[in-house]
N, C-alpha and C positions, 0 to 999 in steps of 0.2 A: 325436640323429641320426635320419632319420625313415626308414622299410622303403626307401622309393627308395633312397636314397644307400648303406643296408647290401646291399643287393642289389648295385650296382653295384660298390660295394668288392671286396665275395665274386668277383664274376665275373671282375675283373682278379686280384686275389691266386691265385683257382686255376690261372686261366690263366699265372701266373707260375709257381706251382709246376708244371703239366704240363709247362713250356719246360727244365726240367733235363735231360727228355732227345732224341735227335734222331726225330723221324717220318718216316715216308713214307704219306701217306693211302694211298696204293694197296695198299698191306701189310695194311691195319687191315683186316678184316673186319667186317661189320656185324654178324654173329653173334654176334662177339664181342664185343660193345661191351653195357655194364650197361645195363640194360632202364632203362626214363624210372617208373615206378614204382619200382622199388627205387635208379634214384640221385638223385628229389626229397630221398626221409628222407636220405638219404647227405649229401648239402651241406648238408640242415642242419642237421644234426648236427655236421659240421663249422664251420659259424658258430658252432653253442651253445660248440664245443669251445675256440672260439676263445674266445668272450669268457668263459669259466669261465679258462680263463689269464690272465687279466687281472687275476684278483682273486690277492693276494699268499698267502693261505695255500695256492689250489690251485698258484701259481706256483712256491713252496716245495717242494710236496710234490712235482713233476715238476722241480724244477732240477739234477738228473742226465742230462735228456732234453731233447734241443732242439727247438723248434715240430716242426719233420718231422716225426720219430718218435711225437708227439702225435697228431700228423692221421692217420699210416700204422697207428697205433692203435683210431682209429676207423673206420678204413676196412675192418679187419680183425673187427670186432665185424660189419660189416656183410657178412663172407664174402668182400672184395673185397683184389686188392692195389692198391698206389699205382700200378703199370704199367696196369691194366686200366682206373683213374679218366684216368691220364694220357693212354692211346690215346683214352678213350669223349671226352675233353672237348678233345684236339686234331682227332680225326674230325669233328666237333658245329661248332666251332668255323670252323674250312675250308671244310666240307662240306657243313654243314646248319643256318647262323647260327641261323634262323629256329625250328629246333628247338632249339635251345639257347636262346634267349629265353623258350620257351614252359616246359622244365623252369626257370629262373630264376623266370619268374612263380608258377609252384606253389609254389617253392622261399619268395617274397617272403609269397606267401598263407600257407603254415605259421607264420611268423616273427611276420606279421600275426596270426595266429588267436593265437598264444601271448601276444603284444605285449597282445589285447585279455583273454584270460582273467587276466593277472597285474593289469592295472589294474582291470578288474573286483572282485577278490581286494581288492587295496587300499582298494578306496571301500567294502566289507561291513566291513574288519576295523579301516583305518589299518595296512594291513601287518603285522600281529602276528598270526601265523603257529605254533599249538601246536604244531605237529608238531617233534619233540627228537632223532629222528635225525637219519642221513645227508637229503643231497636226494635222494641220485641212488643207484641199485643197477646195478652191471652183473652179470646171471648167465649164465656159470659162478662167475665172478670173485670175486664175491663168498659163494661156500661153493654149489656142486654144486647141495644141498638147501632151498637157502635157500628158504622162504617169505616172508619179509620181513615177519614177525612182528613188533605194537608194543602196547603198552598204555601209554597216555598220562592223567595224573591231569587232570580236570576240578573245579572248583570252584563250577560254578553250574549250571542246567538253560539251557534256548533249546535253538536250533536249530544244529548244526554240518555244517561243509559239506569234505569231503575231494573235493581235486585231486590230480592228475599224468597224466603222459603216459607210457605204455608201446607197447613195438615186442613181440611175439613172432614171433621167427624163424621161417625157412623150415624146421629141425633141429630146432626143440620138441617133442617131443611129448607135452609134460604132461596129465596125463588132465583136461578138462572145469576149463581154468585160470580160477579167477575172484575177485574181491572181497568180501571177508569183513570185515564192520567189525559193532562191536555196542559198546553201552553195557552196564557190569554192576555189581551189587554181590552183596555174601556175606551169605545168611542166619545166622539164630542157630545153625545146625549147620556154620558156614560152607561152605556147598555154594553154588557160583557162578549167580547167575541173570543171564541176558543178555536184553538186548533190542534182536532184531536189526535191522539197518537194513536196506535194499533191496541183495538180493543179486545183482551185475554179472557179468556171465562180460566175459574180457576177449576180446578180439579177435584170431585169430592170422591172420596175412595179411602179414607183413610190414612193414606200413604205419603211419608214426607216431597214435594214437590219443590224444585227451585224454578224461578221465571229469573226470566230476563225483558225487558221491555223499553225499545229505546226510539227517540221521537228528535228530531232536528228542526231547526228553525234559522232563519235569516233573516229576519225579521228585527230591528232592535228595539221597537215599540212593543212587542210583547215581554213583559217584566218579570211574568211568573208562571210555576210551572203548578200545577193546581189538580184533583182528582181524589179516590175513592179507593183501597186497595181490595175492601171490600162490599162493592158497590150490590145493589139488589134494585137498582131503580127505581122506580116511585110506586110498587107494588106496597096496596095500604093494608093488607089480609096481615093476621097473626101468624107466625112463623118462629122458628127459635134457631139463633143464630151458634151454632158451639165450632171457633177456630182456632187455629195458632198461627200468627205472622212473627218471625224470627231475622236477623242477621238484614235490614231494611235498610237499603242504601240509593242513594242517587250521585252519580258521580257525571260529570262532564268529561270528556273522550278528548283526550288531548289531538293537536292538529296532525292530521295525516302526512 
């Protein structure tokens, strides 16, 4: 299916979903309606949402919970209710086609950008992808404190190249949140030597963001590739952590 036609689907299906309940444009205030930057990530997030349902083990793990309460799930990560997506996209809709086409096309370019970084990803690796957690972290959700800590065994040197996409909320205020990756091995006193890769601060603005971040090594005594996607340093102060990490991969670059 090519971005036209998932665009198009997306716009009927929400439009379907907004129709549950009854409006009156003249009621809906413009004030009220979710700003066209914070609800581009919002639909499509709910497309990703959609098609991660589609695959039977996450279909599994939510078959206590029907599509709705899916959607109303991430709508809520995003600080919004389903009433607020349902006035903003029946106002839009009535009242301001024209603007509604124009958040679909961002909405079609995000899906575009991702559509190309994931085949990009394929043609370096043949899709073989190191990375051995989860894909996806939602925080609070997944542990308050989480840093989203990994150490991954490598077997060869070259060049490796780490992806995903992260949102930091409007509610974060984690101190100087950034990317932390390093290759390391243990001396004869086993005391850790790392060698780090180019350190990222992530982006907090709300706005869906992809990184790219890639580190090389020659070295064969270094075993593993080890770091923090959302590190905050050893800052001990109370803070509240609200992210999203998506689409997490490491992949080794085949030889030039």
């Amino acid at each position: 299916m090519n971005p036209q036609s998932v665009a198009k689907i997306l716009l009927v299906v929400l439009i379907v979903f907004s129709a549950s309940c009854t409006h009156d444009n003249n009621k809906i205030r413009k004030r009220d309606l979710i700003p066209q930057k914070e609800l581009v990530p919002l639909l499509t997030d709910l497309y990703i949402a959609d098609g991660l349902l589609q695959y039977p083990t996450i279909r599994n793990k939510f078959s206590l919970k029907d599509t709705i309460s899916s959607y109303i799930d991430v709508i809520k990560k995003h600080g919004y209710t389903k009433q607020q997506l349902d006035n903003t996209l029946h106002y839009y809709f009535l009242g301001d086609p024209k603007k509604l086409q124009k958040v679909y096309d961002l909405v079609l370019e995000n899906l575009s950008e991702l559509q190309s970084r994931n085949e990009a990803a394929e043609k370096l690796t043949g899709n073989n992808s190191l990375w051995d957690q989860k894909p996806a972290f939602f925080i609070p959700e997944d542990g308050s404190n989480n840093s989203i800590y990994f150490n991954i065994a490598v077997t060869d040197t070259g060049s490796f190249t780490m992806t995903f996409s992260a949102i930091l909320y409007k509610d974060d205020n984690s101190p100087s949140p950034r990317v932390t990756v390093y290759f390391y091995k243990s001396d004869s006193t086993g005391a850790q030597i790392k060698k780090m890769w180019t350190q990222t601060d992530l982006i907090r603005d709300e706005l869906n963001h992809n990184y790219t971040i890639t580190g090389r090594n020659s070295d064969p005594q270094f075993k593993h590739i080890s770091g923090f996607l959302y590190d905050c340093g050893t800052w001990k102060g109370t803070y509240k952590r609200h992210a999203k990490f998506t689409d997490i991969k490491l992949i080794k670059r085949l030889a030039e």
